[in-house]
Phi, psi and omega in degrees: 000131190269141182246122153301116192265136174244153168293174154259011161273331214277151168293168175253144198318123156099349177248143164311183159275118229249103210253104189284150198240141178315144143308131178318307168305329209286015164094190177300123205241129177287341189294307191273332163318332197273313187304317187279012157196096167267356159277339132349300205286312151335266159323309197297310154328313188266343171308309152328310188259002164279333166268353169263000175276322163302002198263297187307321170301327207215324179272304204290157173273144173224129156273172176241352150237188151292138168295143154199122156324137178282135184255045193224145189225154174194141231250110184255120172197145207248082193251081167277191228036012139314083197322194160268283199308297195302338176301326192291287186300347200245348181248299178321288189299323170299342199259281178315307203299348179244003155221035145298340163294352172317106176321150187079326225266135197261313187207152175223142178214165186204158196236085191246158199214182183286132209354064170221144169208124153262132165249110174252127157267154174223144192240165180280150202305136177111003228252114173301103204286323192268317168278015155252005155267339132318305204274303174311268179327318184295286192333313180299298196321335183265304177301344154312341197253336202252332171314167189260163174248110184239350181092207183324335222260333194267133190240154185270143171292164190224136172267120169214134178292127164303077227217053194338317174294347199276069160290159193273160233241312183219125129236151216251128158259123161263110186231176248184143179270201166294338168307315193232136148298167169253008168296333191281314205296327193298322201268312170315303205261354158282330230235312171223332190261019177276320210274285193304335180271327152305001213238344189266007161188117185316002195243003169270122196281292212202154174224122179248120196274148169214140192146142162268176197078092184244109196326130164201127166268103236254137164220109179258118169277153184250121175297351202273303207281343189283340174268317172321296219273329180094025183237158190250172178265008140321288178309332144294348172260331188268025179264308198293318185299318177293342161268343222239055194228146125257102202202177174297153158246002201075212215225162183249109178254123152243099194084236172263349165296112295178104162215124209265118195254124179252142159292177153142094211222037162293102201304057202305326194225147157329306192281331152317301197285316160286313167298021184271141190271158161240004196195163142212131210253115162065038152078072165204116184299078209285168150253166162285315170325306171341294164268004205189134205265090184260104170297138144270095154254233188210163158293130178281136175282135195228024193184144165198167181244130162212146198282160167188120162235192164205148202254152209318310182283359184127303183314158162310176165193100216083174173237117179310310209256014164224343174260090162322115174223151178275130181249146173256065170300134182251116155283087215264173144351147165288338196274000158274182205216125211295299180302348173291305176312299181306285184017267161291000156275327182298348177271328160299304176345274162329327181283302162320342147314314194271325197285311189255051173317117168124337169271153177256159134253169173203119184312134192244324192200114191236142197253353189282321184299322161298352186266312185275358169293310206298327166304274179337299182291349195260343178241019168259331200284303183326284185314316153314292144359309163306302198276018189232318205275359199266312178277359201262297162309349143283302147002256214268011131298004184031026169263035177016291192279347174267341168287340195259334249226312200289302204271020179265352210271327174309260185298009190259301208290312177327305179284348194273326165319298188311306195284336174293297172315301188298312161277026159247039182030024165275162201251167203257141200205179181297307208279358180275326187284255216331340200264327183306300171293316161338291190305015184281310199297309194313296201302324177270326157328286192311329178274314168302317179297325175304284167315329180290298146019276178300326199252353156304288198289355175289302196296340199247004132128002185301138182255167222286001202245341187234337184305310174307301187307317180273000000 
């Protein structure tokens, strides 16, 4: 007699198929771990979108575009009276031919002008930009030696990164009641407000003054009294140059006392600078006032600013061709976030207002606002979105609840992103937002292909508990 063997999985004739569910053992499934504690999961959720609602608001830096280093530094020197070809052969050119030894370094080119010259390099992108410009300085200290001897007329180079992205951030017109000039205005804002406003946050690079009347102290000589007197304008100038020192004189001891002797014939005023002696002709003491005529002025100007707005309605408000102003540019970190930065200079702003009566600034250019549009359009373009992508995913699942399901996936993934980025020290920007809303279509595919899944495993008879899992 023949015996049949039956499986005990398999059904018996004529009963659906009976759906068994995994073994417990088979190892770790992140899907039923979650189900089997799901306030874990919760929790894990609103933590996510509370620390990225905290990043944003407070931590992360925003810009308004991206930052990417220049990988480029370049060598500035100054002779005037200089030709452009002389500039090219005696300066320019000893200066590329020593530093092509610089590591690294890919290309070099240089610009020279009447008694101006830069030699800029560029290295390749990623090239630790502080330690080559450390290399770039040792080096110069050798090219110097290699330089013309011109006396005064030669200003020592100078090393500075070249660094087209970094634009300023604010910039401020200072302008001055009757009170003020704009040569005083010139000398304030070279003098105290570049110091107080750098100084009003570790995230301000640089602040840089621009505008002409620029301080000079002018001595125009009378050729007629310099021949009465038998002296030449050599001798006035090296009378000035031999007065015009501030330094030690040494010290006076007596007994036990000790008092420490100063020089100090610095030519702070017109009336200092004129009672300076240059000569003394037939037991008479000439001064320069003798012979000369001393102004406190400016530099002719060769560069100037001038503000033109217009106010909520619309009108002008000034004259380009009269209202003279000194501009102040605010320069921030790359690693800063442009509304933390105005913040604080404008909070600097106000003081110096306060300090100094009578001068104004007035924002010419504020870089925050373009930030806080860009914040804007950026979490209304999200919301919309969302709410686009809700109905598109009800459409087509007819689920209210695979739909509610769908669209939890969107800001749980979003804030995780957002928290993933910051310790790769990117910043919230035009191009990070794009990328972010792109990733809405990934994310509701991927959910919908998820739900759809489920409610397949649903259909084969599976209970809502192995259907999520399988």
């Amino acid at each position: 007699m023949a015996m049949a063997h039956t499986d005990p999985h398999q059904p018996a004739e004529g009963q659906s198929p009976r759906v068994i569910g995994r073994q417990a053992g088979s190892g770790f499934n992140i899907s039923r771990w979650s189900i089997d504690h799901p306030y874990v999961i919760i929790a894990f959720y609103l933590a996510m979108i509370v620390l990225a609602v905290i990043s944003i608001g407070f931590t992360m830096p925003r810009r308004f575009m991206p930052y990417v280093q220049s990988p480029m530094i370049g060598v500035v020197t100054m002779m005037p009276g200089l030709s452009s070809e002389e500039m090219e052969t005696y300066i320019s050119k000893p200066i590329e031919e020593r530093l092509v030894n610089v590591p690294d370094v890919r290309y070099i080119r240089s610009v020279s002008q009447e008694g101006f010259s830069i030699v800029s390099l560029e290295f390749p992108y990623g090239t630790d930009m502080d330690k080559a410009l450390v290399n770039v300085q040792s080096l110069l200290n050798v090219i110097q030696a290699d330089l013309p001897i011109t006396g005064a007329n030669l200003k020592p180079s100078w090393v500075l990164k070249i660094d087209p992205l970094n634009l300023p951030v604010l910039s401020l017109a200072l302008t001055g009641d009757s009170r003020w000039d704009m040569k005083s205005l010139r000398e304030l804002a070279d003098n105290q407000v570049t110091n107080r406003i750098k100084a009003s946050s570790p995230l301000v690079y640089t602040v840089q003054a621009f505008g002409g009347y620029r301080r000079q102290m002018q001595v125009i000589v009378n050729r007629k009294k310099l021949a009465a007197f038998g002296l030449s304008i050599l001798q006035v100038r090296n009378a000035i140059d031999g007065q015009n020192v501030a330094k030690p004189a040494g010290t006076l001891t007596a007994g036990s006392n000790e008092v420490t002797i100063r020089t100090d014939t610095l030519a702070r005023s017109a009336d200092i600078l004129a009672n300076y002696p240059v000569a003394a002709v037939n037991g008479r003491i000439v001064y320069v006032k003798d012979v000369a005529r001393v102004e406190d002025t400016y530099y002719e100007p060769r560069s100037g600013y001038h503000h033109y707005y217009r106010d909520v309605s619309g009108h002008h408000i000034g004259n380009p061709h009269v209202d003279h102003a000194i501009e102040v540019s605010v320069l921030q970190s790359p690693e800063a976030s442009s509304p933390v930065v105005i913040r604080a200079v404008m909070d600097e702003v106000q003081r110096l207002e306060r300090d100094y009566p009578g001068i104004h600034f007035s924002v010419a250019y504020d870089n925050s606002q373009f930030v806080g549009i860009l914040m804007r359009n950026m979490f209304e373009e999200l919301g919309l979105a969302i709410l686009l992508t809700g109905v598109a995913v009800l459409l087509f699942l007819g689920n209210w609840r695979g739909t509610l399901i769908s669209m939890t996936a969107i800001p749980v993934s979003l804030a995780m992103a957002l928290l993933a980025i910051i310790p790769m020290g990117m910043t919230l920007n035009s191009s990070t937002l794009i990328g972010l809303l792109l990733s809405i279509g990934r994310l509701v595919d991927d959910s919908i292909i998820d739900v759809h899944a489920v409610e397949r495993h649903l259909r084969m008879g599976k209970t809502p508990r192995d259907a999520a899992i399988d």
